[in-house]
Steps between C-alpha positions, in 0.01 A plus 500: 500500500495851408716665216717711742572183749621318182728756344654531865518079513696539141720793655615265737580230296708714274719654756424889437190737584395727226515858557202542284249222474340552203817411312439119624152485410574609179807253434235207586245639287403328204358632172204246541441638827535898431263450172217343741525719813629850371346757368577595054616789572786390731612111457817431672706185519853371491645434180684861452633453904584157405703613145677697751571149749578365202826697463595527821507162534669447194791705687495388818577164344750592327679702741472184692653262213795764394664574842415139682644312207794666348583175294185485325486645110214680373342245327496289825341778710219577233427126555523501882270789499259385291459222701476728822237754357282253285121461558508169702775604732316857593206297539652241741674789684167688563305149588734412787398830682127432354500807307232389306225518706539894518472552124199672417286301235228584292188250513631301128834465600385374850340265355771366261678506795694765393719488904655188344596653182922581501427759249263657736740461802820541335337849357447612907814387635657764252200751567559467848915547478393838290262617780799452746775680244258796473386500903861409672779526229731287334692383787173365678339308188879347414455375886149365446555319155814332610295384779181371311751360228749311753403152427528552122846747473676223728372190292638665144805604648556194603401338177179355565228512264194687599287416232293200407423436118135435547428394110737246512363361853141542381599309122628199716158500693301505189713235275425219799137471317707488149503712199348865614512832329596799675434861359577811715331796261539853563152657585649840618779781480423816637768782653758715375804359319683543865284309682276287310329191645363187336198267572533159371237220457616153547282251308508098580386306200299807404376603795631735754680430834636771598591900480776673583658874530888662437707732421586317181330187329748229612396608874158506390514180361652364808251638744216349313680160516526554848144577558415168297722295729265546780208325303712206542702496849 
């Protein structure tokens, strides 16, 4: 399938046609990708678009929270939307509508399988709601993010629990075989102080399992244990 039919496949999925294409292509562009295929003098992918998503999605949530639930005190809306905007719920938000598949990857993260990372996807989903902010407006990316982000907003606010403690459920795996040692070690930390992101290792007995990506290392941690769940569904 050719670039163009995809981008217009993703259009339609999100519910708004972009004035100016490019804008798309660059919110699903991935430095892996840009370092590969484009040229030194002109590399472009999305982390400064998505530092923009990033914020706008930060308000759109909590424009949401503050007028919607009047009875709710700050402390409980900083909770309710950092359930909302965490890695794992962007993720699941962008799977549902297969967002993945449209990300562009560069050959190592392909085959780390990078389109099943929710750093990676979580990272596009906010890309993507910065492409729309700069190409329709405010008004247009507030109707698209409430849209992507309907399953999760309704399941906080009505105090469910989006997210799954993967350590714990991968420790209760492990101890069935009896005593185990579990390390998750920091191998990476890169980004400014505003946006740094972690890679953790996760070691079983001394030897590794699993990686994992986020925004901080207790979501790093968790996305690795999630990763080494698989080896043993």
């Amino acid at each position: 399938m050719k670039n163009e039919d995809k981008l217009i496949i993703l259009q339609s999925k999100l519910h708004y046609i972009f004035n100016d294409i490019s804008l798309l292509k660059l919110a699903l562009t991935h430095k892996s990708f840009a370092y590969e295929n484009q040229s030194d003098i002109k590399k472009e992918y999305n982390e400064r678009i998505e530092f923009l998503g990033d914020a706008i999605l930060e308000h759109i949530i909590s424009d949401k929270l503050y007028n919607h639930k009047p009875e709710l005190s700050e402390g409980e809306m900083t909770k309710k939307r950092a359930a909302i905007v965490c890695e794992s719920s962007l993720s699941r938000a962008m799977q549902r509508i297969q967002g993945q598949d449209f990300i562009y990857l560069g050959k190592c993260e392909k085959t780390t399988n990078g389109k099943k990372k929710d750093a990676i996807i979580a990272d596009a989903f906010e890309a993507i709601l910065g492409a729309i902010y700069i190409d329709g407006g405010y008004d247009i990316a507030k109707e698209v993010c409430l849209n992507l982000l309907d399953v999760e907003i309704k399941t906080v606010l009505s105090g469910g629990n989006l997210n799954i403690d993967y350590k714990t459920k991968l420790q209760e795996i492990l101890q069935k075989h009896g005593n185990v040692s579990i390390e998750y070690i920091t191998i990476k930390e890169e980004g400014p102080e505003h946006d740094k992101k972690f890679t953790v290792e996760l070691l079983y007995n001394k030897k590794k399992i699993g990686e994992g990506c986020g925004k901080s290392k207790k979501q790093a941690e968790q996305n690795a244990a999630k990763e080494a769940i698989k080896l043993y569904e």
